[in-house]
C-alpha positions in Angstrom: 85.7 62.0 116.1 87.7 64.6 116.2 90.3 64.2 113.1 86.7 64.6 112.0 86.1 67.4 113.0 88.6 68.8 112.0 88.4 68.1 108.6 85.0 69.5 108.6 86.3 72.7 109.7 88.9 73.0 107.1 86.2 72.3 104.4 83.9 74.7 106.0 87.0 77.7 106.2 88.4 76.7 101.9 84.5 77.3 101.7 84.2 80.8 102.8 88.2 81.5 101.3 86.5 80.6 98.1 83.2 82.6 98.9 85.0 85.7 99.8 87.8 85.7 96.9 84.5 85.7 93.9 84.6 87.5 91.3 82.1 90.4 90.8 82.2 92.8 88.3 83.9 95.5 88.3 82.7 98.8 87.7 84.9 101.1 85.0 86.8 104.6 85.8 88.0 106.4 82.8 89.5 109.7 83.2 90.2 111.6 80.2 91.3 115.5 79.2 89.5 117.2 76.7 92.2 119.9 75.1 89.3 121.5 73.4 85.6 122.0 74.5 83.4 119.4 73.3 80.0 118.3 72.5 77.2 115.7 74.0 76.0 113.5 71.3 72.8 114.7 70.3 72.2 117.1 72.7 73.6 120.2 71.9 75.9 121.0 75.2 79.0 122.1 74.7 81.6 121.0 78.0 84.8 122.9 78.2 88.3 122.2 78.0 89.6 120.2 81.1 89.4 116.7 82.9 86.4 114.6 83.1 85.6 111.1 84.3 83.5 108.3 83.2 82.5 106.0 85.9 79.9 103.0 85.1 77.0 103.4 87.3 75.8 99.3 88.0 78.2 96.6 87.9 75.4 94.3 86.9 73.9 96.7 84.2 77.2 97.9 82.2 75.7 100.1 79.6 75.2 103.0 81.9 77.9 106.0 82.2 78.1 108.9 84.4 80.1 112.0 83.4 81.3 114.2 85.8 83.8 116.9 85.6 87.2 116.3 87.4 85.9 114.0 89.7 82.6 112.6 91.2 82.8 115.1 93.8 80.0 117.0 92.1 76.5 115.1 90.6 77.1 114.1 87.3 76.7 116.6 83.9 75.1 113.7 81.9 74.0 109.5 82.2 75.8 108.2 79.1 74.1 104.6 77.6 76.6 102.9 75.3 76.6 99.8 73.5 80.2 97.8 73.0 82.2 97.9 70.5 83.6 94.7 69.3 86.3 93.9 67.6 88.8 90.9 66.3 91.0 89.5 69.6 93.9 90.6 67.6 93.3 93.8 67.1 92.1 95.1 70.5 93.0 98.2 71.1 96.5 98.7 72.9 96.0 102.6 74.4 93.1 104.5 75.6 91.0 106.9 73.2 88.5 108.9 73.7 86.6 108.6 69.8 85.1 111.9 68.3 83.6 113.2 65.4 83.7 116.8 63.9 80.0 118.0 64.3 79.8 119.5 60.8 76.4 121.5 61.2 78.2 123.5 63.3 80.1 126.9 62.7 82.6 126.3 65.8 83.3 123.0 64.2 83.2 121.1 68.0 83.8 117.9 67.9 81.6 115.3 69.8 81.7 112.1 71.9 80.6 109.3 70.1 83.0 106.7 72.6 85.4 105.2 73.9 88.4 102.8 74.1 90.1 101.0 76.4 93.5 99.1 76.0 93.4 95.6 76.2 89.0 95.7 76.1 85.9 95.9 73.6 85.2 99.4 73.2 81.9 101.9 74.0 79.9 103.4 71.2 77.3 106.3 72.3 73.7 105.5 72.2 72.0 108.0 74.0 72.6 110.7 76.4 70.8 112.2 79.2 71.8 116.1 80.3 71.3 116.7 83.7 69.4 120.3 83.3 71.7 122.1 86.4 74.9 120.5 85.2 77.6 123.6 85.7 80.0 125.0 83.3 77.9 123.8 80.4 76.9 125.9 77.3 74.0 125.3 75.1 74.3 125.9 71.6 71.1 127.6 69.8 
């Protein structure tokens, strides 16, 4: 009875071992340096020059960006939804890239988010974003 015992006990401990080493998701942090200021898709902010971080808000729900500046000390200048961006498992891209286009309507020429890479992983493409109206350090373009 107890050899029995025993062996219960060692199912019931690889049990929880298994339990407690599952996988969940893991929610993204991309940091990333803008050398020149830069615009919000669709919405007309300008962000300076300087250090800002993406950070994926819901490891269940993965479409859903915050952007803060330099770190998430502060709340977040924007909610960024993205959709991925797949491409061919050979041609995944090998370095990290922020991807922006020149906003031509404009005189300053700024370019704008539109999304992101990440080595090794599908890509983000911009969907939508959401301003947070007391974001700091923002201009608005008129």
């Amino acid at each position: 009875m107890t050899a029995r015992r025993v062996l219960l006990g060692f199912v019931f401990l690889m049990g929880i071992s298994f339990v407690g080493t599952a996988q969940v998701p893991q929610q993204e942090k991309i940091h990333f340096s803008a050398a020149r200021p830069f615009e919000l898709k669709g919405t007309n902010i300008i962000l300076p020059q300087g250090n800002y971080l993406l950070y994926q808000i819901e490891p269940n729900n993965r479409s859903f960006f915050a952007l803060y500046k330099e770190d998430m000390t502060h709340s977040p200048l924007a909610i960024i939804e993205a959709t991925r961006i797949y491409y061919d498992l050979g041609r995944l891209p090998k370095k990290a890239r922020m991807l922006m286009d020149l906003d031509e309507a404009s005189s300053q020429n700024y370019d704008v988010l539109e999304g992101w890479n990440t080595p090794g992983d599908y890509g983000w493409r911009v969907i939508r974003i959401t301003p947070k109206s007391t974001a700091y350090s923002v201009r608005v373009r008129r």
